[in-house]
C-alpha positions as CSV (number, residue, x, y, z in Angstrom):
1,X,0.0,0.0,0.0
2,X,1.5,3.6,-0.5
3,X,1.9,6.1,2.5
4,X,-1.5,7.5,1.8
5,X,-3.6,4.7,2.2
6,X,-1.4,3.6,5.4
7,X,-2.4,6.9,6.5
8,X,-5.7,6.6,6.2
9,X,-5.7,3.1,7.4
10,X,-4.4,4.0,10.7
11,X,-6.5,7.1,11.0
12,X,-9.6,4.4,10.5
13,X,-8.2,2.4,13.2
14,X,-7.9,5.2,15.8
15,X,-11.4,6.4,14.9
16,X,-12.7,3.1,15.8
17,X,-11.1,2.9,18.8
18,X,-12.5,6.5,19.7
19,X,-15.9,4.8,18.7
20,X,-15.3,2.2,20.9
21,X,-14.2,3.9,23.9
22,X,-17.8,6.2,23.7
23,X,-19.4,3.3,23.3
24,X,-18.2,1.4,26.3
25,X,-18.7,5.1,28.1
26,X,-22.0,5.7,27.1
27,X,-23.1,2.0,28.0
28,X,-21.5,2.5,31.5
29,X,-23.2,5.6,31.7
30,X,-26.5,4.8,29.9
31,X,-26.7,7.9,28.5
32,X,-28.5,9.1,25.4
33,X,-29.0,11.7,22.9
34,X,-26.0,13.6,22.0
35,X,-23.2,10.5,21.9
36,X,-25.7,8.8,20.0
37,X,-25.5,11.0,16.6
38,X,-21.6,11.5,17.2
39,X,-20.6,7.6,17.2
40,X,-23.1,7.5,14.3
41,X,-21.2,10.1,12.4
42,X,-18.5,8.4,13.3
43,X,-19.0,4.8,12.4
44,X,-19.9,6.2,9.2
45,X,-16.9,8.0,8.6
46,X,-14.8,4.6,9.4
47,X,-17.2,3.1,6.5
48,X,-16.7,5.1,4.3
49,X,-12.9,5.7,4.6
50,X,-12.6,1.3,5.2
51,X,-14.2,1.4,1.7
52,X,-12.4,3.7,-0.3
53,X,-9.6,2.3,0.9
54,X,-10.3,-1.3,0.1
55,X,-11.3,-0.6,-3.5
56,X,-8.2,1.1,-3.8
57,X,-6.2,-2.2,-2.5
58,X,-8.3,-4.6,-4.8
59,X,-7.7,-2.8,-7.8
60,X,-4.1,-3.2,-7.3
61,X,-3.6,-6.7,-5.4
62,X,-3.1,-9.7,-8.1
63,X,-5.0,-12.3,-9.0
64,X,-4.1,-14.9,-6.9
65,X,-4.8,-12.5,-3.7
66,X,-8.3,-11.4,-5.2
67,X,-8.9,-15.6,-5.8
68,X,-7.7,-16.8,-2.4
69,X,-10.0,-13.9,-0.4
70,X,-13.4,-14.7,-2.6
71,X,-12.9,-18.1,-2.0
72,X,-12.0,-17.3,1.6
73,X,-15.2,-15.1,2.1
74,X,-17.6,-17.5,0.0
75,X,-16.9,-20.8,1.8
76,X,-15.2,-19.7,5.1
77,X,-17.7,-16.9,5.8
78,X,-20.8,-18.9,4.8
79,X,-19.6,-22.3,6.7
80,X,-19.1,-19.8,10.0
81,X,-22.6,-18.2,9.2
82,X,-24.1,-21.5,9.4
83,X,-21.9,-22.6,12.2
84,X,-23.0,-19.9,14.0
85,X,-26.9,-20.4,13.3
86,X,-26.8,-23.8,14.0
87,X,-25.3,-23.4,17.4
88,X,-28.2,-20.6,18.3
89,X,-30.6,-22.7,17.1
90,X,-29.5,-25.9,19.6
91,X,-29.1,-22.9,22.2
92,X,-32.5,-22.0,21.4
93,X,-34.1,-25.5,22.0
94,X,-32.1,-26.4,25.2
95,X,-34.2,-25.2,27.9
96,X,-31.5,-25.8,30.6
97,X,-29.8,-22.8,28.8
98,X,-31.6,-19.8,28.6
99,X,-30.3,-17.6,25.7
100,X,-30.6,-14.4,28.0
101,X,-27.7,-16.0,30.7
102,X,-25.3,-16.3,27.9
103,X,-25.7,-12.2,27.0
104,X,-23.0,-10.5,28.3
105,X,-25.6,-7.6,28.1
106,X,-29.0,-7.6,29.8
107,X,-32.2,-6.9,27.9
108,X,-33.3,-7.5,24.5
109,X,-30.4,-5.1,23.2
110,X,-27.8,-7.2,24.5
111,X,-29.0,-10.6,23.7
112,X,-29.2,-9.2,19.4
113,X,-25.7,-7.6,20.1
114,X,-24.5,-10.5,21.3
115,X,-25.8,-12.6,18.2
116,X,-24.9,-10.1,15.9
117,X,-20.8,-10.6,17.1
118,X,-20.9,-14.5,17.4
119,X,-22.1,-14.4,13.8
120,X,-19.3,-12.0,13.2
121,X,-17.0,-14.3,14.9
122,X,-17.6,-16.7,13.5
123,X,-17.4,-16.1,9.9
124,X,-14.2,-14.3,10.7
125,X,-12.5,-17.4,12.1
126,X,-14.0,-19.5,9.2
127,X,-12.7,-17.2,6.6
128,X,-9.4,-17.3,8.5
129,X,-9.7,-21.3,8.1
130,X,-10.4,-20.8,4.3
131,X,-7.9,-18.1,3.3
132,X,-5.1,-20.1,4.9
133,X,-6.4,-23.6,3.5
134,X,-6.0,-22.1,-0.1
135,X,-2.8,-20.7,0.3
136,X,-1.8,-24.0,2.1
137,X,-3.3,-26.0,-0.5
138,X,-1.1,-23.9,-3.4
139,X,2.0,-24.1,-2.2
């Protein structure tokens, strides 16, 4: 990447750790209002730079980078996505595990935030799985 997009790269890494940090804040607070249209402005400002930034890397990478991350995203990302369904499905049919105990947030809020980053999880470590089985498997 050239010094420009490192730039930017970094500068959408610190913004998301501002965003974090007033998220944790505001949940320790449970405050409203305000914070809430700032982290939104900012979360979209991490977007949008992420993006631009990533279009610029795929037009340059090669072919065998663009291959190995579709294939990493279609069949590692997809297996975790159903990995991560099936296990809140069992979850949701095992009475002796309420789904609410395994929030690490209370309320309906926190039980969807918490399913929103298992699937995130997992299709992260499943793509992880797949992008290193096809570089593995072309060596």
């Amino acid at each position: 990447m050239n010094r420009k997009a490192n730039l930017a790269l970094t500068a959408s890494l610190a913004l998301a750790t501002i965003a974090g940090v007033i998220m944790a804040v505001q949940h320790a607070r449970a405050a409203t209002g305000f914070v809430d249209l700032g982290l939104a402005l900012v979360a979209a400002g991490i977007a949008g730079l992420s993006l631009k930034y990533c279009v610029q890397w795929w037009r340059t990478v090669d072919e065998a980078a663009r291959e190995a991350h579709k294939f990493a995203w279609y069949w590692g990302g997809s297996i975790g996505l159903g990995l991560a369904g099936g296990v809140a499905i069992v979850l949701q049919r095992t009475p002796a595990i309420p789904l609410r105990d395994l929030a690490p947030l209370s309320g309906d809020a926190g039980l969807f935030a918490t399913g929103v980053l298992a699937c995130i999880v997992c299709q992260t470590v499943g793509y992880g799985v797949a992008w290193a089985g096809w570089w593995l498997a072309r060596r």
